[in-house]
C-alpha positions as CSV (number, residue, x, y, z in Angstrom):
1,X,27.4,22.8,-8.1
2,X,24.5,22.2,-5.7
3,X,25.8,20.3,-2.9
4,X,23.0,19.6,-0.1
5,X,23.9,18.5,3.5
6,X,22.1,16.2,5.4
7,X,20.4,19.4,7.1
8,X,19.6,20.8,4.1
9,X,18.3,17.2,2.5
10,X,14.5,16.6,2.6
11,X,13.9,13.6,4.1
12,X,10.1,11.4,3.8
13,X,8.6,11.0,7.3
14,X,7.6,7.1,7.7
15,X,3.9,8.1,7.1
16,X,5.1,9.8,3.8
17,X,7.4,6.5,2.4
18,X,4.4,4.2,3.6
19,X,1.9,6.4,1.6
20,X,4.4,6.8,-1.3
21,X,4.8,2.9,-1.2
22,X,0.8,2.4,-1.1
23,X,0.1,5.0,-3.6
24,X,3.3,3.3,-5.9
25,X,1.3,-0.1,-5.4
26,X,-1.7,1.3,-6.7
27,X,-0.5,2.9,-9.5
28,X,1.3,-0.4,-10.5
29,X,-1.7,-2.3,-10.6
30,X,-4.0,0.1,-12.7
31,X,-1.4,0.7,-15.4
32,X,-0.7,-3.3,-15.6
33,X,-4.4,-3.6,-15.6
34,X,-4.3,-1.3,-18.6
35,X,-1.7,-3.0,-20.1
36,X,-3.9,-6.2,-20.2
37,X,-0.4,-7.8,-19.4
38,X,-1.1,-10.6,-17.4
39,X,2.7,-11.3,-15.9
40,X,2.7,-7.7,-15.2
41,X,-0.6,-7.8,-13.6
42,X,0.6,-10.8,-11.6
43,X,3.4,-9.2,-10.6
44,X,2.2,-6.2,-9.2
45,X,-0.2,-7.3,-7.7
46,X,2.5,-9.8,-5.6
47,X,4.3,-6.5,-4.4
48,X,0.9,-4.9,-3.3
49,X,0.6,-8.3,-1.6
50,X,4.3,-8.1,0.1
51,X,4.0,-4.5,1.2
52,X,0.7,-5.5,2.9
53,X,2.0,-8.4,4.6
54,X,4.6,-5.7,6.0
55,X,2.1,-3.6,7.1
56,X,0.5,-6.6,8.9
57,X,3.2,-7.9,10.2
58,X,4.6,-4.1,11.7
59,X,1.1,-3.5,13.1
60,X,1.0,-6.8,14.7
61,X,3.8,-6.5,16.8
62,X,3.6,-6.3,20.2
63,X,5.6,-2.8,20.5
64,X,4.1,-0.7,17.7
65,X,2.5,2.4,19.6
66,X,-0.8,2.3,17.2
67,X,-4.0,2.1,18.7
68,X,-6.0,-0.7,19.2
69,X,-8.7,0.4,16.8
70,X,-6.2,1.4,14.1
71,X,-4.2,-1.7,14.5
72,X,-7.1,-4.0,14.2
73,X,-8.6,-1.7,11.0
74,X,-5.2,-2.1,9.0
75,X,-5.0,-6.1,9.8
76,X,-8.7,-6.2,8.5
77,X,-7.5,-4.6,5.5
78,X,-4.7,-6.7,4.3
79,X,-6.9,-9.9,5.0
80,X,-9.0,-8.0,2.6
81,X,-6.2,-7.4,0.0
82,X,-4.8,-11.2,0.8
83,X,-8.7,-12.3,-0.3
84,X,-9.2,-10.3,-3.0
85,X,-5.1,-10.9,-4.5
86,X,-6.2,-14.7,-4.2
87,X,-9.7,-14.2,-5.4
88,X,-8.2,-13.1,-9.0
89,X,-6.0,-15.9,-9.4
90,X,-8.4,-17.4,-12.2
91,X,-8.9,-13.9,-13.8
92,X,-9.0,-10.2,-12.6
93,X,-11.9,-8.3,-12.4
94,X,-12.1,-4.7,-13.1
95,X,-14.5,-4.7,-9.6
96,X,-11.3,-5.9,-7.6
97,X,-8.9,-4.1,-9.4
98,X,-10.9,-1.1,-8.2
99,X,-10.9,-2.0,-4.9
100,X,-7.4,-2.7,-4.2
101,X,-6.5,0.8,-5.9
102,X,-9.0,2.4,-3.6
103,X,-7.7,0.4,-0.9
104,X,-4.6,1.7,-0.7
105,X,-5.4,5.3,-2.0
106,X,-7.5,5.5,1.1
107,X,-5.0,4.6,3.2
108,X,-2.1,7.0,1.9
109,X,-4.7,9.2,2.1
110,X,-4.9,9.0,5.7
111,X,-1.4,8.8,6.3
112,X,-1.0,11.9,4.8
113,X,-3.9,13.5,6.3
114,X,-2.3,12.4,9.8
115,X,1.0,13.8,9.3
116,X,-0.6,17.3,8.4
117,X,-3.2,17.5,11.0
């Protein structure tokens, strides 16, 4: 029997669960897009919504230790997914589909790219 203990477990960083949650988002939203399922579309793209407004909200705050530059950058970002998410409302393009995905590919990306470098 494999038993691990807690020293033994491997644990995500923060990075890693953010870029794990934004690379989940994305995923979510191209295979309901696929789908043609409309509900599902919907839907995903509400939780790509929520995990953005998180990601405004923790960069916002007047204690997180991000810099200026890459505080501002992410706010920009999820005024740009809160646009886009609205924009679709009467019918999703394949355009903004794209650029949501890409969004937070990108972003995971650079997570990632942080935590290793």
């Amino acid at each position: 029997m494999n038993m691990m203990t807690n020293t033994q477990a491997t644990a995500l960083s923060l990075a890693e669960e953010d870029a794990l949650a934004l690379t989940q988002a994305a995923l979510e939203i191209s295979r309901a897009n696929e789908s043609k399922d409309e509900k599902r579309l919907a839907a995903a793209l509400d939780r790509n919504m929520q995990l953005w407004v998180g990601i405004r909200t923790m960069v916002s705050a007047s204690n997180n230790p991000l810099p200026m530059a890459i505080k501002d950058n992410l706010v920009r970002l999820a005024s740009f997914v809160a646009q886009k998410t609205f924009e679709m409302q009467n019918g999703a393009s394949i355009k903004t589909i794209e650029a949501l995905v890409n969004t937070n590919l990108q972003i995971a990306e650079g997570l990632l790219e942080k935590r290793g470098g």
